[in-house]
N, C-alpha and C positions, 0 to 999 in steps of 0.2 A: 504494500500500500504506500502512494504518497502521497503529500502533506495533499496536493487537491483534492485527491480522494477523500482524505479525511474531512476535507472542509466541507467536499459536496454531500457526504452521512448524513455532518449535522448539520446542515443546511437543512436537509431534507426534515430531520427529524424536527430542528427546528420549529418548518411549517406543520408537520403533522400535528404538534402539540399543542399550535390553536385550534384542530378538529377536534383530538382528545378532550380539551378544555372544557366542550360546549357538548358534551359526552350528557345524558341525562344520568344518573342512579342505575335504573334498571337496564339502560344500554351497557353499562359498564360490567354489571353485575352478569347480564347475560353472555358479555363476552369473555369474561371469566370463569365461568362455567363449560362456554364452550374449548378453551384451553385447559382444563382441569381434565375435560373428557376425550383431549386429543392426549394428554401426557398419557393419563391411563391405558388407551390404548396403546401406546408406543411406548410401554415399561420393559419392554425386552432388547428394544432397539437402545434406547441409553443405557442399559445395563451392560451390552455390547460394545459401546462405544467409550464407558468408562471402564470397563477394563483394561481395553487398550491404552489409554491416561495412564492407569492405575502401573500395567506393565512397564510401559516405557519408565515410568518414578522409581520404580525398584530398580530398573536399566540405572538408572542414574545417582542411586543409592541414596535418595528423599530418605528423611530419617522418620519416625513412628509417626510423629505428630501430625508431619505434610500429608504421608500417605492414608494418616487418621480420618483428616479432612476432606481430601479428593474421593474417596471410597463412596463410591453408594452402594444400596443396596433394596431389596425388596420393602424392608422397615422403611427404609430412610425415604425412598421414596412414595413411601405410604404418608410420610409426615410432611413433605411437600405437597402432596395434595390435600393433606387437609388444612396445612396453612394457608391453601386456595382457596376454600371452602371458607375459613375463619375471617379471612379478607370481607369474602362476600359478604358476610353476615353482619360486617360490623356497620355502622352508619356513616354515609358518606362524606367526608370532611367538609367539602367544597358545599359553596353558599350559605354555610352558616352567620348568621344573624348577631353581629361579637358587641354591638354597640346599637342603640337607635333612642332617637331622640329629637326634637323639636328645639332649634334654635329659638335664640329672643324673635330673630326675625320674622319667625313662624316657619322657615326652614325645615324640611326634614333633614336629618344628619343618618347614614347608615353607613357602621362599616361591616364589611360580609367578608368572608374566606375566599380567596381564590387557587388555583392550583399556583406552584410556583413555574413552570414550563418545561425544563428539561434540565434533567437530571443526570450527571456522569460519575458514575461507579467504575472503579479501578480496583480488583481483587485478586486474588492470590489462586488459593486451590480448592475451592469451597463451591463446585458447583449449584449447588441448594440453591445459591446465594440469588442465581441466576431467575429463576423462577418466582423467590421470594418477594426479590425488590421488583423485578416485572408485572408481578402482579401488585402492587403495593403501590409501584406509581401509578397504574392503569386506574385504581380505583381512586387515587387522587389525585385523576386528570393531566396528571405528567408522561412527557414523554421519555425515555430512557435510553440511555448508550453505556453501554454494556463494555469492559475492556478486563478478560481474564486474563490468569497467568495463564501462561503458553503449556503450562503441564497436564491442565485441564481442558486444552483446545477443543480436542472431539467431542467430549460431554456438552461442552456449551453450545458449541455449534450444533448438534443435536435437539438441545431445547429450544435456543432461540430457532431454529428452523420451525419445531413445532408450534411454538408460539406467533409466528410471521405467518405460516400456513393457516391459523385459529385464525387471524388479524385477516384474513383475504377472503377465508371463507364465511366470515363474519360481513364482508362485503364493505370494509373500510382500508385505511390507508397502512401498511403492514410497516411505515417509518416509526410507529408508536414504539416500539423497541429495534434498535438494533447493537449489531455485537461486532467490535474492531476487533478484524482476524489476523490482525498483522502481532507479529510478536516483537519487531524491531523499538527497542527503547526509546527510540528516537521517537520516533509516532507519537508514543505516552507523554513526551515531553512537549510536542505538537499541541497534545490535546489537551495540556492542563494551559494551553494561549487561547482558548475558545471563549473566550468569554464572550463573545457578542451572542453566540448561539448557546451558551450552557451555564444556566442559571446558578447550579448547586455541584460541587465537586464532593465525591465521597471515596475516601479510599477505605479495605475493609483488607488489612492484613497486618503485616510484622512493623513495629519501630522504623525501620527504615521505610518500607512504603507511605508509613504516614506524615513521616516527616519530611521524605520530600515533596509530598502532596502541597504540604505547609508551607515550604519553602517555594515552588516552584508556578504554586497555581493561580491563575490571574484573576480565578472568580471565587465568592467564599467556597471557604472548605469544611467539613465536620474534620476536625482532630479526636481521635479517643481509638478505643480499641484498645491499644495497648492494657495488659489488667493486670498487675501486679497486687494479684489478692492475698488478705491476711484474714485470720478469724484469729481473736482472743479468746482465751477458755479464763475464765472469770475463778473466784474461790468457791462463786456462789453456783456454778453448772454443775446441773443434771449430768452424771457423768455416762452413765448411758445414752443420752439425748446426745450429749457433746460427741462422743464419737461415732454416733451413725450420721450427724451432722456433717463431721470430718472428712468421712468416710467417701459420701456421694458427694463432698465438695471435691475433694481428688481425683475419686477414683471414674463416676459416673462417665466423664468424658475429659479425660485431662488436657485432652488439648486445645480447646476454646478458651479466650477470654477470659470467661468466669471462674475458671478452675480455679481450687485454692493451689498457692505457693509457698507462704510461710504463715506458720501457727506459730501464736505466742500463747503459752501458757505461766498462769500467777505460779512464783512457787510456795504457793500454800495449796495449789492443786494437785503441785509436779508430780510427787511422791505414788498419789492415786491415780492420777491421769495419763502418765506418758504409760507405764507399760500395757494395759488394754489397747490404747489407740498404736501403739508402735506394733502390735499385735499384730491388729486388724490390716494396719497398713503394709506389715510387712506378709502377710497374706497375697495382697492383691498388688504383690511385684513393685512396691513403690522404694525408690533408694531415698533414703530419708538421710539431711545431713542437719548433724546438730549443734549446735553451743557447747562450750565447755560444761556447762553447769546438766544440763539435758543428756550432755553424750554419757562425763561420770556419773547421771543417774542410771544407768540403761545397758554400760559398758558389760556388767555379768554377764546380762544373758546371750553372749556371741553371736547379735543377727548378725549375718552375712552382708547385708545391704544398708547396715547402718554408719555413717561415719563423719567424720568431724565437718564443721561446716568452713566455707573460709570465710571472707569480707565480702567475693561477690556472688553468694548464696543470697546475700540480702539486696533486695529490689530485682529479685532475677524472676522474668516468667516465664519460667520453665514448658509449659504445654507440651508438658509429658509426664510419666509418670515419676516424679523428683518433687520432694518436699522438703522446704528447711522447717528448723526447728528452734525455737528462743525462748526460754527461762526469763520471766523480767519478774520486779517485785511491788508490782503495782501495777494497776491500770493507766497509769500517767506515764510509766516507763513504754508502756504498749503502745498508747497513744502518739506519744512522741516516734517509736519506731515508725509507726505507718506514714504520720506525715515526713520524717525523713526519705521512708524509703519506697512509699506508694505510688499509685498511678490519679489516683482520684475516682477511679474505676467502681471496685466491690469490695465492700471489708466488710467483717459482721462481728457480733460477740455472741459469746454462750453464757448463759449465765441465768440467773431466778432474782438476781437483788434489783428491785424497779431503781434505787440510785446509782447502780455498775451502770444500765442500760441506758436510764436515760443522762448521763456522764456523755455516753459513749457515742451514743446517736444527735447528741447537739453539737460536741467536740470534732465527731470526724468529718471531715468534708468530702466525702464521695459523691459519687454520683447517683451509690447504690450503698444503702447499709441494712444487711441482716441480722435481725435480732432473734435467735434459737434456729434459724433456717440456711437451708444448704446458701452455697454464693450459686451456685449453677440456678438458681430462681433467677438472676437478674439477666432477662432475656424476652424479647418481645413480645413473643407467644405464650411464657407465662404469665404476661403482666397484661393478655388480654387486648394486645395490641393486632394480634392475624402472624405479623409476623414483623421484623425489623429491618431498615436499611442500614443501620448501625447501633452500635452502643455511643456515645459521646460524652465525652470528659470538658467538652466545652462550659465557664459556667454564662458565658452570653448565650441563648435562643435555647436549642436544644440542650436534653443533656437526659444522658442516661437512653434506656430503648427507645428509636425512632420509629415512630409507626407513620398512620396515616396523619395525623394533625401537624405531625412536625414537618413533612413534607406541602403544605398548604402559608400563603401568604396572606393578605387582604389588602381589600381598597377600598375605600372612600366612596359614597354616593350622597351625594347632594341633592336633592327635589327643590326647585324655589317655583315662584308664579310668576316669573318675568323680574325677580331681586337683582338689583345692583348694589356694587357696593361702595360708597361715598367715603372718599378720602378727606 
């Protein structure tokens, strides 16, 4: 592809997203239904197509996490279609009613939501993602450009075909999404100069991609993703509660975002708390590295995969199966850890004492804080959103899962009866 090409995409898609715009509710909803019923039928042909993705990443010796992400599979793609489903269901951002009211002049004043136009997503190995935010913008009237990593080519190109084929058979303009197949860096750095045609920039992968997203791009960007999650285990935690907490914050899918990284535990817990949860975790393959205080709690019992932490275990997000581990003696030592060494992302506490929790949850400034519950909850589909175009660490506009709202702008409407206005 070159730079014309790229121009002429979103040119195209550009204009498409004033047709999208003016999309009703049940047009949108019905053309989402009809892409939910072409995926389904075409669930053998991307499960095909991602395994050849899937082969070539091991060719190239992608480590767990990557090839964690790019994997689909019958489940997974069971869960992208009901993220389809959950879309439709939800009420549609666009034209809501955010202000109205009757100037002195006798003026009406309205301001209403509108779509924001076109949307560019820039990701890694996560084809879901593809489907997710496709659908996400369609239902709030945005158009989308799509730009995977090159690992996950054929998957993507695979859905967005199906979804361009829904888009034609639908008998409208199939520019409402499309996906830059070009892999060349250069393109990517093309496309974050689009600002005439591309409202909103969202990048959705590792530290480096978002930061140079941040650096490089001419039109706003979401920053966040990055998740350098902590839970603190309180004196006052359910210590059963705390570890199956622990547990599904690690282990349920370690290589997302949300996953937990490092646990701080009081040591007025330590004594009772680390050996059940080093237990559990050393069960489910996790290499645990510790603090001096943590490690000589735990050094008897000879796990195999437990061992000393260094300095850059801490703020590290691992998105994989790797946990640190920290001894402090107080919730203010904890405290103090996360804002040193956090993302702003997901932190949470364990604990039963209402003044540990509410200490913890005015003090911490995340984007996402859990009180007794996994960190894997902070996620757009659990939070009732359909599904996410990001997590955001931003504390301007968005922040935390993006669903349909945060994708929606507004305007201004004025009514007068022939009003001037006299200087």
């Amino acid at each position: 592809m070159e730079k014309q090409d790229l121009i002429t995409l979103t040119k195209k898609t550009h204009k498409a997203s004033q047709i999208l715009s003016n999309f009703t509710t049940q047009d949108k909803n019905n053309l989402l239904n009809l892409i939910h019923s072409n995926i389904n039928k075409n669930k053998k042909n991307i499960l095909e197509k991602n395994k050849i993705d899937v082969k070539n990443s091991r060719d190239m010796k992608k480590d767990f996490a990557f090839i964690d992400r790019l994997t689909l599979t019958e489940h997974k793609i069971e869960l992208m279609l009901n993220g389809i489903k959950n879309i439709i269901s939800l009420n549609d951002p666009v034209g809501k009613i955010i202000e109205d009211k009757i100037l002195d002049n006798e003026m009406n004043l309205k301001k209403i939501t509108v779509p924001l136009g076109v949307i560019g997503v820039i990701y890694e190995s996560r084809p879901d993602i593809t489907t997710d935010i496709s659908s996400l913008c369609i239902k709030s009237g945005n158009a989308v450009i799509l730009k995977g990593g090159k690992e996950s080519m054929n998957t993507n190109i695979c859905l967005t075909s199906i979804i361009k084929q829904s888009l034609k058979e639908f008998g409208t303009d199939d520019n409402f999404v499309n996906l830059i197949e070009s892999t060349d860096r250069k393109i990517t750095k093309e496309f974050l100069q689009l600002n005439d045609y591309i409202d909103l920039m969202i990048p959705r992968g590792g530290e480096s991609l978002v930061k140079m997203v941040e650096k490089e791009a001419k039109m706003p960007s979401i920053t966040g993703g990055i998740g350098v999650t902590h839970i603190y285990i309180d004196p006052s935690a359910d210590i059963e509660k705390g570890i199956s907490v622990v547990l599904n914050s690690k282990v349920s899918k370690p290589s997302v975002c949300n996953a937990l990284d490092t646990l701080l535990i009081h040591s007025k817990i330590l004594p009772d708390f680390l050996p059940p949860v080093i237990k559990k975790l050393s069960e489910s393959n996790v290499e645990i590295r510790c603090d001096s205080k943590s490690y000589n709690a735990i050094k008897n019992y000879n796990y195999h995969n437990v061992f000393k932490a260094s300095k850059n275990d801490w703020g590290q997000e691992f998105l994989d199966l790797v946990i640190s581990i920290k001894c402090v003696n107080s919730i203010e030592e904890a405290m103090t850890h996360i804002y040193d060494h956090g993302s702003g992302h997901t932190d949470g506490i364990i604990g039963e004492s209402k003044k540990s929790i509410e200490t913890f949850v005015n003090k911490i400034d995340s984007a996402a804080v859990m009180v007794n519950a996994s960190t894997q909850f902070n996620d757009g589909g659990e939070f009732g959103l359909g599904a996410e175009v990001a997590i955001s660490t931003n504390k301007y506009g968005a922040r935390g899962p993006m669903g349909l709202e945060n994708l929606c702008s507004y305007k201004w409407i004025l009514t007068g009866q022939g009003n001037i206005r006299i200087r």
